[in-house]
C-alpha positions as CSV (number, residue, x, y, z in Angstrom):
1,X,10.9,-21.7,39.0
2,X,9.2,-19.4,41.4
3,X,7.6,-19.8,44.7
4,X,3.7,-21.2,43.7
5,X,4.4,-22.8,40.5
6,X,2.8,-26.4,40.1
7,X,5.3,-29.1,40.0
8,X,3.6,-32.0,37.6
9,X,5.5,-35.2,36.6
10,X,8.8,-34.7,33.9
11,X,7.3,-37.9,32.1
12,X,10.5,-39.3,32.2
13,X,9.3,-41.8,34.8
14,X,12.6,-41.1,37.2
15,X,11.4,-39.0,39.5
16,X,12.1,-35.5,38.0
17,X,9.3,-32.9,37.9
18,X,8.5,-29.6,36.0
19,X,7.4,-26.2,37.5
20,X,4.7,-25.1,35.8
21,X,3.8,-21.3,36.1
22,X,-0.3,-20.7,37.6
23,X,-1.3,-18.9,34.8
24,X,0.2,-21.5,32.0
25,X,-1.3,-24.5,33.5
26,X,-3.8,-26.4,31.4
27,X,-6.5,-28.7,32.0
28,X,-4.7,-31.7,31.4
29,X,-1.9,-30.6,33.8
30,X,-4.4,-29.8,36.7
31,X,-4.7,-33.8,36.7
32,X,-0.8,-34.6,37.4
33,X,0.2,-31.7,39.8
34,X,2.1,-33.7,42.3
35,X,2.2,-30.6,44.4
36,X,3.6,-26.3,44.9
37,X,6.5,-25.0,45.2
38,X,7.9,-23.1,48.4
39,X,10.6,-21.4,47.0
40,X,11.9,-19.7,44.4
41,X,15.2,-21.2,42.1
42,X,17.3,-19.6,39.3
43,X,18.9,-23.1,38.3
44,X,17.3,-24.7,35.3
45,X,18.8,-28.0,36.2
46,X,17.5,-30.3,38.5
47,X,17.0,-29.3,41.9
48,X,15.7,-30.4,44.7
49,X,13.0,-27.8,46.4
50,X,10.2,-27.7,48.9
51,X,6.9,-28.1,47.9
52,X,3.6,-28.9,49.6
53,X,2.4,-32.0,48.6
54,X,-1.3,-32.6,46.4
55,X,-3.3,-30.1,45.2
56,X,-5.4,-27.3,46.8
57,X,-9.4,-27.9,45.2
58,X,-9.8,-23.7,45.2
59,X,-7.1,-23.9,42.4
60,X,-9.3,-25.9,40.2
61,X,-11.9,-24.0,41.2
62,X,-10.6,-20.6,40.0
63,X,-9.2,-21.9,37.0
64,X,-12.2,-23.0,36.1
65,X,-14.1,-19.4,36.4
66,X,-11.4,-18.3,34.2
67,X,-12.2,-20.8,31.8
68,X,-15.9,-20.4,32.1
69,X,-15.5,-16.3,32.1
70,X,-13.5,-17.0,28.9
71,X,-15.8,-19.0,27.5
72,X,-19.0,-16.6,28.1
73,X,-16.6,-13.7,26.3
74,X,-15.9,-16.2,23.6
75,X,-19.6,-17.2,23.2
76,X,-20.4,-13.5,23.0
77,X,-18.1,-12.7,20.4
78,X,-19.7,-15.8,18.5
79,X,-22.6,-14.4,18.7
80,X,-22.1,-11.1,17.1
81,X,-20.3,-12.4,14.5
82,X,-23.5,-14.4,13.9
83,X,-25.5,-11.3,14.1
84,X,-23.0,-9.8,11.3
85,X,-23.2,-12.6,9.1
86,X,-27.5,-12.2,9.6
87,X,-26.9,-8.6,8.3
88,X,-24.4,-9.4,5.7
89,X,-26.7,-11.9,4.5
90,X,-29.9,-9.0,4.2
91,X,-27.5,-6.7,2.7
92,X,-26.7,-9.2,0.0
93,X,-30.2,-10.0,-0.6
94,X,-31.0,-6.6,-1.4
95,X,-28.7,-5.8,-3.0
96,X,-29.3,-8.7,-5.3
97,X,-33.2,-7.6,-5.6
98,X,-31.6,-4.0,-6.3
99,X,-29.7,-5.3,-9.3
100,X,-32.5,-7.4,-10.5
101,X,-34.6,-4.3,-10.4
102,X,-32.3,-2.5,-12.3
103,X,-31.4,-5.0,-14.9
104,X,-35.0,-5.0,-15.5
105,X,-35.2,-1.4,-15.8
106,X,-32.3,-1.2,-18.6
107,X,-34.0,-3.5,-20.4
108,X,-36.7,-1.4,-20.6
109,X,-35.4,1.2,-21.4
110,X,-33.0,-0.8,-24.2
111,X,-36.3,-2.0,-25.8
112,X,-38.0,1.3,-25.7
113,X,-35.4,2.8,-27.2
114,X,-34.6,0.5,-29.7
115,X,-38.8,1.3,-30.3
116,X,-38.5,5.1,-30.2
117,X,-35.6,4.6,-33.1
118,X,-37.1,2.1,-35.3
């Protein structure tokens, strides 16, 4: 546990809580925080520690412009796959109307042929 992580509920329903790192909390967990560590601790057991109590509304707040910055990068990406898929999509048309053209053609030329030696 370092000094700053969140400290949500264990969900054992005996007191115990888990220090949850900034940068790994989730949504969901933003609704339990009970409060933030003070201090840092190497033991992975229980331990009592100092922590302020509740939680600090500018925390929500920037992780949700991460999540909404993430979101606009996402939608972005979206969208140019969309564009691809648009372009992908008038490449296959013509090259559908290229083979068609060219099918044609060879048949033609199989008839004129087949013309020219009878």
């Amino acid at each position: 546990m370092r000094e700053g992580d969140y400290i949500i509920p264990s969900g054992f329903e005996d007191g115990t809580g888990i220090a949850v790192p900034p940068e790994l909390m989730t949504a969901e967990e933003y609704t339990r925080v009970v409060g933030r560590s003070w201090e840092d601790s190497n033991n992975f057991l229980e331990k009592l520690v100092n922590c302020a109590v509740g939680l600090n509304m500018k925390d929500v707040a920037v992780f949700l412009e991460k999540t909404e910055r993430k979101n606009r990068e996402l939608e972005a990406l979206l969208e140019q796959l969309e564009m691809q898929t648009l372009d992908m999509e008038t490449y296959r048309q013509k090259i559908s109307e290229f083979e068609e053209i060219m099918n044609h053609k060879n048949s033609k030329h199989e008839l004129e042929k087949s013309t020219f030696n009878n």
